[in-house]
CHARMM-style PDB file with segment names, atoms N, HN, CA, C and O in Angstrom:
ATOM      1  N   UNK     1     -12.250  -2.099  -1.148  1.00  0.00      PROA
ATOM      2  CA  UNK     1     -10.977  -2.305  -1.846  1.00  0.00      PROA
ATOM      3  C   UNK     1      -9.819  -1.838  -0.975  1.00  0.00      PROA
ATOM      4  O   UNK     1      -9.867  -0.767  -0.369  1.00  0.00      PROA
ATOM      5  N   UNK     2      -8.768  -2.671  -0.926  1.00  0.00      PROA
ATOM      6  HN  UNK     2      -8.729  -3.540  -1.418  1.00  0.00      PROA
ATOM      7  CA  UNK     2      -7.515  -2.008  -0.577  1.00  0.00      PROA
ATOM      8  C   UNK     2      -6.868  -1.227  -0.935  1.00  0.00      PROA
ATOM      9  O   UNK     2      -7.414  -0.805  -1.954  1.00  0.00      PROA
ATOM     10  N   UNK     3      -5.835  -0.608  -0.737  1.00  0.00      PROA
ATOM     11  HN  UNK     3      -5.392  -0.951   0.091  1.00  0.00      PROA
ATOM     12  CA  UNK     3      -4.797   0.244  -1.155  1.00  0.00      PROA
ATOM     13  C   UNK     3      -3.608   0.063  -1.008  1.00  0.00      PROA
ATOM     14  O   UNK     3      -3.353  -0.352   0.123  1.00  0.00      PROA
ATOM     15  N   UNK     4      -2.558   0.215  -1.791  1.00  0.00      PROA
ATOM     16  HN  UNK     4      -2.765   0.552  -2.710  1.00  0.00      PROA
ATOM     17  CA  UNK     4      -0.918   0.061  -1.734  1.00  0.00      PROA
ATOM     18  C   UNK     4      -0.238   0.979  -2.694  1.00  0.00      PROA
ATOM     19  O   UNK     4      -0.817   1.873  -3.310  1.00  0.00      PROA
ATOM     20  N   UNK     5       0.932   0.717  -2.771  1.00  0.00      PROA
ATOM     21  HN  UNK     5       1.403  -0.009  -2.271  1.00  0.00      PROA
ATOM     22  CA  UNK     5       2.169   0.728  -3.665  1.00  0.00      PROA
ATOM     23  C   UNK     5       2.520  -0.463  -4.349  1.00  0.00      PROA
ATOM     24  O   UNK     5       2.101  -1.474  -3.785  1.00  0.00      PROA
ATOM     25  N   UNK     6       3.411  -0.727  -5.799  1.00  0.00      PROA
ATOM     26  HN  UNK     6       3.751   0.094  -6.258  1.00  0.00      PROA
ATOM     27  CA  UNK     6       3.949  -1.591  -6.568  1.00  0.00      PROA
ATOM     28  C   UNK     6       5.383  -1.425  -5.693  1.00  0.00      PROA
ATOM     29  O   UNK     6       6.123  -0.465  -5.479  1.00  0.00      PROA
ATOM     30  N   UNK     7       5.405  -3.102  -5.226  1.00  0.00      PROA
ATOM     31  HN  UNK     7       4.804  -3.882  -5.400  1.00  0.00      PROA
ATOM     32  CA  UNK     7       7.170  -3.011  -4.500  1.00  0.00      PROA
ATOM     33  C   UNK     7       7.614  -2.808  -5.110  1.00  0.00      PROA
ATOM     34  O   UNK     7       8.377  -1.848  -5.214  1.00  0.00      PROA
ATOM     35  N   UNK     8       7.185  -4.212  -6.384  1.00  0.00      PROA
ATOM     36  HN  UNK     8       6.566  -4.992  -6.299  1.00  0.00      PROA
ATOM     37  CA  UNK     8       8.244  -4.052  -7.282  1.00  0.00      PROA
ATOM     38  C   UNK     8       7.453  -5.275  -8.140  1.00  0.00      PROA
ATOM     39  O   UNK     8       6.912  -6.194  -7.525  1.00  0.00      PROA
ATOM     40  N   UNK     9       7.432  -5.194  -9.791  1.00  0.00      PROA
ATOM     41  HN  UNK     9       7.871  -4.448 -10.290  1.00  0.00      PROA
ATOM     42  CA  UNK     9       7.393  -5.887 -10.885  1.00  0.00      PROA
ATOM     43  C   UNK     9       7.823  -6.424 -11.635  1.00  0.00      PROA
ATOM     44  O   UNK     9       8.557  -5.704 -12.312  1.00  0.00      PROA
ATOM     45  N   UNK    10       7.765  -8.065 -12.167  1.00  0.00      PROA
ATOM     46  HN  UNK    10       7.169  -8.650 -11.617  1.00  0.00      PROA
ATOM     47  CA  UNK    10       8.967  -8.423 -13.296  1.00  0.00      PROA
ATOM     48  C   UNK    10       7.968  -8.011 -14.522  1.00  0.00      PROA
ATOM     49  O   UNK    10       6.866  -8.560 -14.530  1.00  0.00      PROA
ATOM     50  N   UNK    11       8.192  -7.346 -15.263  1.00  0.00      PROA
ATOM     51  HN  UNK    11       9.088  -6.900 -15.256  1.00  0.00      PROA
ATOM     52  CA  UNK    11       7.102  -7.342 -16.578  1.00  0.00      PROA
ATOM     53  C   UNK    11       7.713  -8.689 -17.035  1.00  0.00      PROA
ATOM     54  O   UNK    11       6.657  -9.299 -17.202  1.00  0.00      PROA
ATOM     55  N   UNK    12       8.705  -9.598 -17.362  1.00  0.00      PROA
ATOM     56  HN  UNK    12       9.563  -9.102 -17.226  1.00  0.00      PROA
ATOM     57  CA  UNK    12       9.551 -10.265 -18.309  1.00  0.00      PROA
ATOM     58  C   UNK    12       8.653 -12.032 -17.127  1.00  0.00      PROA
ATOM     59  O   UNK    12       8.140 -12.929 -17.797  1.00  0.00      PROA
ATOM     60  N   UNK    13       8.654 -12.100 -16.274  1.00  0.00      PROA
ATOM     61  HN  UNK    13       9.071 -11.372 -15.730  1.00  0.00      PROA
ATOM     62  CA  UNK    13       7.583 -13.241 -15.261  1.00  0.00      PROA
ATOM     63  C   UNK    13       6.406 -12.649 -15.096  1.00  0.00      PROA
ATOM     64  O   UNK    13       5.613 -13.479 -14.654  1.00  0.00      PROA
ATOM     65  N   UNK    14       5.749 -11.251 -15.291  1.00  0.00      PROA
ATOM     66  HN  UNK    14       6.394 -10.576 -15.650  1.00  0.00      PROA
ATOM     67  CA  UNK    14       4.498 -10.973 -15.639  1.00  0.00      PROA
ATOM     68  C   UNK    14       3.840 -10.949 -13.578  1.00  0.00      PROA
ATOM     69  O   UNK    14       2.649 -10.869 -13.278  1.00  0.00      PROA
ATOM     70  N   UNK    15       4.963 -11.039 -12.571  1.00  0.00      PROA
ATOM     71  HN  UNK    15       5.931 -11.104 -12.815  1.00  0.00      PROA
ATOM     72  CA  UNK    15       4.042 -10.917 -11.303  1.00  0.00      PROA
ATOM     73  C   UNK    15       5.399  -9.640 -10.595  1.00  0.00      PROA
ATOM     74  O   UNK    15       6.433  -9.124 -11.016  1.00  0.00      PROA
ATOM     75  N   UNK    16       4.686  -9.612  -9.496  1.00  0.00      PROA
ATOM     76  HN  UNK    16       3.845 -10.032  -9.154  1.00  0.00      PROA
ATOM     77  CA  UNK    16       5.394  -8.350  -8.582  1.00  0.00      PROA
ATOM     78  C   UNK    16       4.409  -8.498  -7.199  1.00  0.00      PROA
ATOM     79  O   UNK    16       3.416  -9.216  -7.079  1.00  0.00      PROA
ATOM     80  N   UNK    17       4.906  -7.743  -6.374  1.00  0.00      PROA
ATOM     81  HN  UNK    17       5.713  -7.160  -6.472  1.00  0.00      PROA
ATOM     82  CA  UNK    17       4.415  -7.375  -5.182  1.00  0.00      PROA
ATOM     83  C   UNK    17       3.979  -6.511  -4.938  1.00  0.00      PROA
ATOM     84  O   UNK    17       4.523  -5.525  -5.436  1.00  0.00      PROA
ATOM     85  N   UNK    18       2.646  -6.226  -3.971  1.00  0.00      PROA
ATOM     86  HN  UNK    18       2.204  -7.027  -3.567  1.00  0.00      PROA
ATOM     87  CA  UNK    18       2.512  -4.544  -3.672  1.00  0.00      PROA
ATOM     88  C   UNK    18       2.065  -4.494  -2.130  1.00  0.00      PROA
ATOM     89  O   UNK    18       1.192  -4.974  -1.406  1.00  0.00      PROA
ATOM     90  N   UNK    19       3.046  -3.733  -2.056  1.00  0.00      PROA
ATOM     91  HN  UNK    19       3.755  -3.343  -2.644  1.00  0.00      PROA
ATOM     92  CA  UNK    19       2.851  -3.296  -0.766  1.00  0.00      PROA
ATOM     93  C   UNK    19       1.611  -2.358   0.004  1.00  0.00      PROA
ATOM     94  O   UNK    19       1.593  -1.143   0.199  1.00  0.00      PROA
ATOM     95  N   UNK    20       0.807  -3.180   0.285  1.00  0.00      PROA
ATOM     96  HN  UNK    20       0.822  -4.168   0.127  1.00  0.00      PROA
ATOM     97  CA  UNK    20      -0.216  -3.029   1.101  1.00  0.00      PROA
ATOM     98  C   UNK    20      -0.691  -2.133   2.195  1.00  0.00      PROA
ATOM     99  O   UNK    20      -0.188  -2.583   3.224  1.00  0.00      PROA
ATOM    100  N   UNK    21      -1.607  -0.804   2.553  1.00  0.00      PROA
ATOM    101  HN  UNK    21      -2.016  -0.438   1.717  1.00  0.00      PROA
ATOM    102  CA  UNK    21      -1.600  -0.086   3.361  1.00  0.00      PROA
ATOM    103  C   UNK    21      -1.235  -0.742   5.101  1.00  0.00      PROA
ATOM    104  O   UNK    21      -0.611  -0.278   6.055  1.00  0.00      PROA
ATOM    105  N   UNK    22      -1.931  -1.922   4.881  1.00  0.00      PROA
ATOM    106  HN  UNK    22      -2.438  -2.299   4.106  1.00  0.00      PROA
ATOM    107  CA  UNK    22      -2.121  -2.865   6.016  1.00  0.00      PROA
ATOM    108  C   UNK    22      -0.966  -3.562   6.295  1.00  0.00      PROA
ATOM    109  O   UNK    22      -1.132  -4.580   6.966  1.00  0.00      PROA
ATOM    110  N   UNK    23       0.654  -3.171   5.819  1.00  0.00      PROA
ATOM    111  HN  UNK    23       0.790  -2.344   5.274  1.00  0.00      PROA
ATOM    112  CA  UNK    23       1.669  -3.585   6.320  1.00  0.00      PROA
ATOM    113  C   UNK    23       1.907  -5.101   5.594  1.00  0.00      PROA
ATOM    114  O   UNK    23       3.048  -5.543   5.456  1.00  0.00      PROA
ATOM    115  N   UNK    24       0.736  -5.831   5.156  1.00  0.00      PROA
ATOM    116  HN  UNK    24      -0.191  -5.472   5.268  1.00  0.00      PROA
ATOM    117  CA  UNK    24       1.312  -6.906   4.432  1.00  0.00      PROA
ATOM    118  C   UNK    24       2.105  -6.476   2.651  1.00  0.00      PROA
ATOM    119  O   UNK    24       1.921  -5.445   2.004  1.00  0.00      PROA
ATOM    120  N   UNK    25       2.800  -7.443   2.352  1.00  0.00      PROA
ATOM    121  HN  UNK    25       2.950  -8.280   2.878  1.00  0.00      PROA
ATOM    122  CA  UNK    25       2.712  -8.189   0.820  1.00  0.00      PROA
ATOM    123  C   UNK    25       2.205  -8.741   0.147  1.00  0.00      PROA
ATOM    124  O   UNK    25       2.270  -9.954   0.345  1.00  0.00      PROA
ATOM    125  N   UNK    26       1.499  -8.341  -0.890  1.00  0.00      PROA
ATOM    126  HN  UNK    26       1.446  -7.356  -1.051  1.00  0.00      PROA
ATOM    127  CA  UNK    26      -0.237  -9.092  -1.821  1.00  0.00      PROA
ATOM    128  C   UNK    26       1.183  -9.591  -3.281  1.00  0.00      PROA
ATOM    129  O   UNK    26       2.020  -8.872  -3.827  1.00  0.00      PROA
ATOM    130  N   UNK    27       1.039 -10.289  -3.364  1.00  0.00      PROA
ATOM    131  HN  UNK    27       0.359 -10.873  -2.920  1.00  0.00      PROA
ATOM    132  CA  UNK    27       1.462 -10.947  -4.722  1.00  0.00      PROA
ATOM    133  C   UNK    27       0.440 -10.808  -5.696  1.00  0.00      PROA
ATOM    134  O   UNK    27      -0.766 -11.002  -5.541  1.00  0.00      PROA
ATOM    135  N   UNK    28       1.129 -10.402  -6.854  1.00  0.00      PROA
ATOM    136  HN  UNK    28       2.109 -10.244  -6.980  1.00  0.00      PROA
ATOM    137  CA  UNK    28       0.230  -9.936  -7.847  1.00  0.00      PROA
ATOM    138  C   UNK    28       0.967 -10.203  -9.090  1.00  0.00      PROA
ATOM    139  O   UNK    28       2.142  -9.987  -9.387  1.00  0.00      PROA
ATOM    140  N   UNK    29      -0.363 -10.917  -9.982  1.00  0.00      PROA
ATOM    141  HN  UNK    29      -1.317 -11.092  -9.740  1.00  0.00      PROA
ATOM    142  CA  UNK    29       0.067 -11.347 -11.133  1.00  0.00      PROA
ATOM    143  C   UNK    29      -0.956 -10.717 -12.274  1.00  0.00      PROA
ATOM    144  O   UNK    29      -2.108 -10.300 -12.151  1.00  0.00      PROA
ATOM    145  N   UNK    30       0.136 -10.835 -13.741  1.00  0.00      PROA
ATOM    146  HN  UNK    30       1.071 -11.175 -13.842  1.00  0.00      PROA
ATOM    147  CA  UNK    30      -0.551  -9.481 -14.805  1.00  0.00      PROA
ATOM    148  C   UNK    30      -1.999  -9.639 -15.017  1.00  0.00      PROA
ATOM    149  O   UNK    30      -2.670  -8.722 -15.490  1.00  0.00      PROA
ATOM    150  N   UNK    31      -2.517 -10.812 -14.670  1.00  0.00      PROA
ATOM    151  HN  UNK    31      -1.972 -11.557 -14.285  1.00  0.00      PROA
ATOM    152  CA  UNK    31      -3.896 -11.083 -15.441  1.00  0.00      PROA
ATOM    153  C   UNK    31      -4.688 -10.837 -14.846  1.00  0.00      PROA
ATOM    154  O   UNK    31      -5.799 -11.194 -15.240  1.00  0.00      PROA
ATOM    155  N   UNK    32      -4.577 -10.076 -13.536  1.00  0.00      PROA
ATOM    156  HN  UNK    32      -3.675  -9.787 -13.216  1.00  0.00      PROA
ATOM    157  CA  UNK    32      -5.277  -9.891 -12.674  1.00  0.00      PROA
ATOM    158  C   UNK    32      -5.629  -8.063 -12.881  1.00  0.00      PROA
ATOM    159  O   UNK    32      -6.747  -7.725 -12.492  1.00  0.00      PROA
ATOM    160  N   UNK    33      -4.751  -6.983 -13.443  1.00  0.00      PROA
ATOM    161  HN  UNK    33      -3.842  -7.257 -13.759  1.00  0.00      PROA
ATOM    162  CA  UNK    33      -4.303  -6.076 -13.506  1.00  0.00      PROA
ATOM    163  C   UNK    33      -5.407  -5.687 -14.857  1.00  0.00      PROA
ATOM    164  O   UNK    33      -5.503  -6.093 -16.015  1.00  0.00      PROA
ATOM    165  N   UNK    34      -6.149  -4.685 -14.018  1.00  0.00      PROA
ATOM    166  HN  UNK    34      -6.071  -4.355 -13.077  1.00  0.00      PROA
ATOM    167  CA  UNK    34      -7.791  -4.030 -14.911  1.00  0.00      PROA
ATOM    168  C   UNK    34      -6.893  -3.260 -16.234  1.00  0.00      PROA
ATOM    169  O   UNK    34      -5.726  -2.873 -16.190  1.00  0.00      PROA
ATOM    170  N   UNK    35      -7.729  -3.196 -17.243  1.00  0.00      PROA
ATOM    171  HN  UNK    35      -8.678  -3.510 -17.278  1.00  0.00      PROA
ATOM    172  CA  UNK    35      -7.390  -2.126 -18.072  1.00  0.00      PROA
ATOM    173  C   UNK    35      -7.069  -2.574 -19.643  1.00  0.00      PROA
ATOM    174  O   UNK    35      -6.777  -3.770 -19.641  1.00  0.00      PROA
ATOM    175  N   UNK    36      -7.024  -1.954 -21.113  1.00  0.00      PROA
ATOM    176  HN  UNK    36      -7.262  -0.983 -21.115  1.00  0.00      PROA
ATOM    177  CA  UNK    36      -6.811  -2.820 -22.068  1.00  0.00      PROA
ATOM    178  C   UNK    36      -4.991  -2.495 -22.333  1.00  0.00      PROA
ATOM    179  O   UNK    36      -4.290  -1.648 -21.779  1.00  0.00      PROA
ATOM    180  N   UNK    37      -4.635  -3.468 -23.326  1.00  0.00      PROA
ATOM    181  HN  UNK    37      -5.205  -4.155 -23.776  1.00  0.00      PROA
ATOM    182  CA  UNK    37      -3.448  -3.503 -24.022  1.00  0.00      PROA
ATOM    183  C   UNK    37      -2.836  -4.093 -22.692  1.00  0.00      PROA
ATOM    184  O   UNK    37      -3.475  -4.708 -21.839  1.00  0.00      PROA
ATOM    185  N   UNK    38      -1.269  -3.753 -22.656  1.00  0.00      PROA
ATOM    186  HN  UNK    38      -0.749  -3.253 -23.349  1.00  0.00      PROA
ATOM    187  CA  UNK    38      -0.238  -4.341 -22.033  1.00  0.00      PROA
ATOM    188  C   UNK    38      -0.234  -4.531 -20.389  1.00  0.00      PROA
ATOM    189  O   UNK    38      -0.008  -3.534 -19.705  1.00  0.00      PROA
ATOM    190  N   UNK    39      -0.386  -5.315 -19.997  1.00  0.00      PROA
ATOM    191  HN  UNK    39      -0.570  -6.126 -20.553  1.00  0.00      PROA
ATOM    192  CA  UNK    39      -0.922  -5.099 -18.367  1.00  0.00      PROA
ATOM    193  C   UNK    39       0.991  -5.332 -17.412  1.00  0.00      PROA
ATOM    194  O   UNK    39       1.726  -6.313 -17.516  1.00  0.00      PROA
ATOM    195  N   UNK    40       1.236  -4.110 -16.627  1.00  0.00      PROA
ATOM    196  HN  UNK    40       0.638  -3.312 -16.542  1.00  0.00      PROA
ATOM    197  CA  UNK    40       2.217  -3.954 -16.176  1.00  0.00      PROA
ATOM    198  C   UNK    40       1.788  -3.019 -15.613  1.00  0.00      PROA
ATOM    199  O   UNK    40       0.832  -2.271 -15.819  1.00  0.00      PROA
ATOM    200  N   UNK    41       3.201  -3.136 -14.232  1.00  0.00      PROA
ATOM    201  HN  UNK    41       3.977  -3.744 -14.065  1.00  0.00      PROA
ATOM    202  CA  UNK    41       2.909  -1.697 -13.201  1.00  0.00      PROA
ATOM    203  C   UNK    41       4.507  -1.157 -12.932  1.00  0.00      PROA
ATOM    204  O   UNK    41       5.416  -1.714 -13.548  1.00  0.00      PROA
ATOM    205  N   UNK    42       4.718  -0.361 -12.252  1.00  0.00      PROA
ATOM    206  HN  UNK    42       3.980   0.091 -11.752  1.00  0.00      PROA
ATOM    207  CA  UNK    42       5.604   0.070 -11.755  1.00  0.00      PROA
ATOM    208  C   UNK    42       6.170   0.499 -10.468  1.00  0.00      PROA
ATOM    209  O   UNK    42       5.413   0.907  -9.587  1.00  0.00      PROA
ATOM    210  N   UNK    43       7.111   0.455 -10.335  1.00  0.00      PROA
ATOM    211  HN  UNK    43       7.726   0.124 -11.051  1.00  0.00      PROA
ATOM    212  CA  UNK    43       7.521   0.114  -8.672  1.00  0.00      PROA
ATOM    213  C   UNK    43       7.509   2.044  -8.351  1.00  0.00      PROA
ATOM    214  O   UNK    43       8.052   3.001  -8.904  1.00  0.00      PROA
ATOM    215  N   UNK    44       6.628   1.883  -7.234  1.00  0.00      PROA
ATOM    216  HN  UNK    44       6.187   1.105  -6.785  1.00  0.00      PROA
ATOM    217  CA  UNK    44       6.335   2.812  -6.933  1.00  0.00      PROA
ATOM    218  C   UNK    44       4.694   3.281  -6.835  1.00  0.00      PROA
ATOM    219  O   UNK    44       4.211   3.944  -5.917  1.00  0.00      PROA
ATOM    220  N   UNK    45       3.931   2.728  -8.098  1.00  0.00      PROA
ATOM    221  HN  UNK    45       4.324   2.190  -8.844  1.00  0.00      PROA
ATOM    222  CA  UNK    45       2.868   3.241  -8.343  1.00  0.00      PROA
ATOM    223  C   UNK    45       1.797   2.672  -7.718  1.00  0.00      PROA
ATOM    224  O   UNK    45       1.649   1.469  -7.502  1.00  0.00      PROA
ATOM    225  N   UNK    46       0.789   3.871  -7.330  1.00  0.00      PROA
ATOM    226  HN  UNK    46       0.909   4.848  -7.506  1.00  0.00      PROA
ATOM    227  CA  UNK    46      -0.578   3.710  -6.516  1.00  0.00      PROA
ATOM    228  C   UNK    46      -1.218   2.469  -7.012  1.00  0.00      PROA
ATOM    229  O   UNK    46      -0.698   2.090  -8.061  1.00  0.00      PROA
ATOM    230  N   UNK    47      -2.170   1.729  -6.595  1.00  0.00      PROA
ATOM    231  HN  UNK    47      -2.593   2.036  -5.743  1.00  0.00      PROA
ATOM    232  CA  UNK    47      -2.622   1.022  -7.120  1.00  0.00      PROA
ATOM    233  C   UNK    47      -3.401   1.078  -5.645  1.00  0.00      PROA
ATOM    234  O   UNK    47      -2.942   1.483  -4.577  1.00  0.00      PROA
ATOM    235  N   UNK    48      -5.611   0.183  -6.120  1.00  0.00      PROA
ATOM    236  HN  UNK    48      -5.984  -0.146  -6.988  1.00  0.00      PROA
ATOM    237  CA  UNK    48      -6.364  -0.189  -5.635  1.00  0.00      PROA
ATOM    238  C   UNK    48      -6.209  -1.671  -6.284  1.00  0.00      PROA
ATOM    239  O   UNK    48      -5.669  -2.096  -7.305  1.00  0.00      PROA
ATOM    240  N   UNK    49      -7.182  -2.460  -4.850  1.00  0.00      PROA
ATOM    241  HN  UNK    49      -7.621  -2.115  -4.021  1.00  0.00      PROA
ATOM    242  CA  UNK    49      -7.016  -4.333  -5.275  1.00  0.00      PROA
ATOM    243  C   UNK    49      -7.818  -4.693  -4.045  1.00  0.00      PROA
ATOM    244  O   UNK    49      -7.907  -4.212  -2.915  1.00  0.00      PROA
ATOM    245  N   UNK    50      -8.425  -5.817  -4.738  1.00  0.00      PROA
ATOM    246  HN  UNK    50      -8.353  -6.208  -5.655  1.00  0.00      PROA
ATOM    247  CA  UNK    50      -9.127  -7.054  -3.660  1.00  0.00      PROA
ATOM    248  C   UNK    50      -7.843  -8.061  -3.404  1.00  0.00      PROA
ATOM    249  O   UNK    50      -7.012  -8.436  -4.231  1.00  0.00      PROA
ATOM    250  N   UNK    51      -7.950  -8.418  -1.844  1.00  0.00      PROA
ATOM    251  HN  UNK    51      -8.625  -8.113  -1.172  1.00  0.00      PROA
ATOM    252  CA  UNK    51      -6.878  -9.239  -1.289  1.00  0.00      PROA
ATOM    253  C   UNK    51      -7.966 -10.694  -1.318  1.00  0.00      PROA
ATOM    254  O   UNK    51      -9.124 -10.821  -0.921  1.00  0.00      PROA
ATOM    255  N   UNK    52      -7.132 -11.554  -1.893  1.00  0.00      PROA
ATOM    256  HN  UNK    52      -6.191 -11.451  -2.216  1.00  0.00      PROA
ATOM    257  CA  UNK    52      -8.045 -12.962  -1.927  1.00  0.00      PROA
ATOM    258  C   UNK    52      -6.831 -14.211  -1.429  1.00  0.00      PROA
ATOM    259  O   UNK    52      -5.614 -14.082  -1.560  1.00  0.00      PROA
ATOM    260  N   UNK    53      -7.435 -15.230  -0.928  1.00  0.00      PROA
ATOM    261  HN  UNK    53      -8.424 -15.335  -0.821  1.00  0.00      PROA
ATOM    262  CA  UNK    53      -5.961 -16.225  -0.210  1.00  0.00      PROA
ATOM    263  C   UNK    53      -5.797 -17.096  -1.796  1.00  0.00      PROA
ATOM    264  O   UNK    53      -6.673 -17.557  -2.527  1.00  0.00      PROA
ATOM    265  N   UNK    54      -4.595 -17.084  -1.908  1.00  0.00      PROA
ATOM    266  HN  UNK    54      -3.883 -16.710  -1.314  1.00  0.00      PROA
ATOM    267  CA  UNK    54      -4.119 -17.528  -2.858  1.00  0.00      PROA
ATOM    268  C   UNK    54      -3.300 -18.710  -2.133  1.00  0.00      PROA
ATOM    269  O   UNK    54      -3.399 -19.079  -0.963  1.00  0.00      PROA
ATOM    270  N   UNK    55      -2.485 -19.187  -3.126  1.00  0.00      PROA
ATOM    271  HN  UNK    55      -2.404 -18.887  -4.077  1.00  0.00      PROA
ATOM    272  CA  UNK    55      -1.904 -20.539  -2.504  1.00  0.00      PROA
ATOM    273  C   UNK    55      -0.642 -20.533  -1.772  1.00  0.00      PROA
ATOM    274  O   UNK    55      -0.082 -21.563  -1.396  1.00  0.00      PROA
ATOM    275  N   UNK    56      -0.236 -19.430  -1.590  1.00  0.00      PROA
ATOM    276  HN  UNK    56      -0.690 -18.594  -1.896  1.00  0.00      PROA
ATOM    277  CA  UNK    56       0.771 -18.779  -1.032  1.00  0.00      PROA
ATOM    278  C   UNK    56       0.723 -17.982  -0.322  1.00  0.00      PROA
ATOM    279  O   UNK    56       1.796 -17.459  -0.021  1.00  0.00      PROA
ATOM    280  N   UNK    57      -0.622 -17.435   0.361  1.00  0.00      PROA
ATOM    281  HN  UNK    57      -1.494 -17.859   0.116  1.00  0.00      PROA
ATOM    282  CA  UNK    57      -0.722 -16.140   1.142  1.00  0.00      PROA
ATOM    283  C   UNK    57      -1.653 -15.385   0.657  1.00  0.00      PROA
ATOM    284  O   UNK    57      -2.592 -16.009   0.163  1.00  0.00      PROA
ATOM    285  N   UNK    58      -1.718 -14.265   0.626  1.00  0.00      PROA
ATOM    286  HN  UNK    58      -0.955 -13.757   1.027  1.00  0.00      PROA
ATOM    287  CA  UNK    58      -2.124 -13.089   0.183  1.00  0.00      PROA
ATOM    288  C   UNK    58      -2.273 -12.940  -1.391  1.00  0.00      PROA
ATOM    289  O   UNK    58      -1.196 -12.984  -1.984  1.00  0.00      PROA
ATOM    290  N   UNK    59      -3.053 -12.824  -1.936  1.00  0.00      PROA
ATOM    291  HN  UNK    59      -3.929 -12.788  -1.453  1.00  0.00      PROA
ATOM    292  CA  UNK    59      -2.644 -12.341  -3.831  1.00  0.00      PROA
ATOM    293  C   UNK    59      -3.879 -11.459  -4.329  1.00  0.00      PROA
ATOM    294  O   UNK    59      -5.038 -11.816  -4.116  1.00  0.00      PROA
ATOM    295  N   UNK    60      -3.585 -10.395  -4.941  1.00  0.00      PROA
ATOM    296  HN  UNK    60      -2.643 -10.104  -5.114  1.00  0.00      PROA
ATOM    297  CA  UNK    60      -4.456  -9.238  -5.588  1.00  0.00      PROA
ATOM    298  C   UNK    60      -4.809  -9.657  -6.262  1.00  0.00      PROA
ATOM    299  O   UNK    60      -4.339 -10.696  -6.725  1.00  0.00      PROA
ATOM    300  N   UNK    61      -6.243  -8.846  -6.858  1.00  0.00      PROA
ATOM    301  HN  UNK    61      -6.625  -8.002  -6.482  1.00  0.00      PROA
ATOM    302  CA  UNK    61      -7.376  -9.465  -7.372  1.00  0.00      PROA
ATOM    303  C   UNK    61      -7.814  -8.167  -8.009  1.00  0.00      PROA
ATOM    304  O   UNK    61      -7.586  -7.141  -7.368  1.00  0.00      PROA
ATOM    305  N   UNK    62      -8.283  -8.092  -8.928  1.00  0.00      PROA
ATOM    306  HN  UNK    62      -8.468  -8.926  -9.448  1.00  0.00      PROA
ATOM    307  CA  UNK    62      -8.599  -6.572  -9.818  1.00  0.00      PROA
ATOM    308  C   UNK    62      -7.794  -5.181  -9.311  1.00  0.00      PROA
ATOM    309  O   UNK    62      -8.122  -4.063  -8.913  1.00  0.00      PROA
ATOM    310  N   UNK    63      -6.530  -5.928  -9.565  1.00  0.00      PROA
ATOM    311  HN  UNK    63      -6.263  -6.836  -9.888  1.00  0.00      PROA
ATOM    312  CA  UNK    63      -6.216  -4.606  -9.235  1.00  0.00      PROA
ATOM    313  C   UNK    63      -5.952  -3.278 -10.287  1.00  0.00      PROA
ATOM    314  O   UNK    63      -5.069  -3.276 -11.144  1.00  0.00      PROA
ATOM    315  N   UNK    64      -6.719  -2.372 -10.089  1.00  0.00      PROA
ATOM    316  HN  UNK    64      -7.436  -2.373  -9.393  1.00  0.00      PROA
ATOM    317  CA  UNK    64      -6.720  -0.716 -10.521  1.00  0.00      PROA
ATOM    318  C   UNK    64      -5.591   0.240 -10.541  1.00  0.00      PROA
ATOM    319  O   UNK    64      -5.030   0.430  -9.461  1.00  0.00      PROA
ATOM    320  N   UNK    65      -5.246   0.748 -11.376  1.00  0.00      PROA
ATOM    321  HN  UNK    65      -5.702   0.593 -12.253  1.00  0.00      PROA
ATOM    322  CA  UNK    65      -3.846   1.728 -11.283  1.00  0.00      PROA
ATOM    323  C   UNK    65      -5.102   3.318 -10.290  1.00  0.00      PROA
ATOM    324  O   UNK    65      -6.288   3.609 -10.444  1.00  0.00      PROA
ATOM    325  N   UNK    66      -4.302   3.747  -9.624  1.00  0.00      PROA
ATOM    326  HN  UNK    66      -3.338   3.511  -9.498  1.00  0.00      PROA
ATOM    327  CA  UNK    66      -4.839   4.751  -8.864  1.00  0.00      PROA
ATOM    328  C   UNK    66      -4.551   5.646  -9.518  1.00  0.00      PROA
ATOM    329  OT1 UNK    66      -4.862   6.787  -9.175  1.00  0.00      PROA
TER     330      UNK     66
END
């Protein structure tokens, strides 16, 4: 699994970015985001994730609040 930071999140478009130990940007969207009830993150916060090629690059894949 990887590791990052939340760049930054729209809860209100449900995707955000996280900045990646490995210097990239993983695009990340809510449905992807482990855990029950409201799935959102916050800019700033730890997070683990599988990097998978999405149709745009880079995009997280189970990602875990750390």
């Amino acid at each position: 699994m990887a590791s990052g930071t939340v760049k930054w999140f729209d809860n209100q478009k449900g995707y955000g970015f996280i900045a990646a130990e490995s210097g990239e940007d993983v695009f990340v969207h809510h449905s992807e985001i482990q855990g029950e009830g409201y799935k959102s993150l916050n800019e700033g916060q730890a997070v683990e994730f599988e990097i998978a090629a999405g149709p745009k690059g880079a995009q997280a894949k189970n990602v875990v609040k750390a």
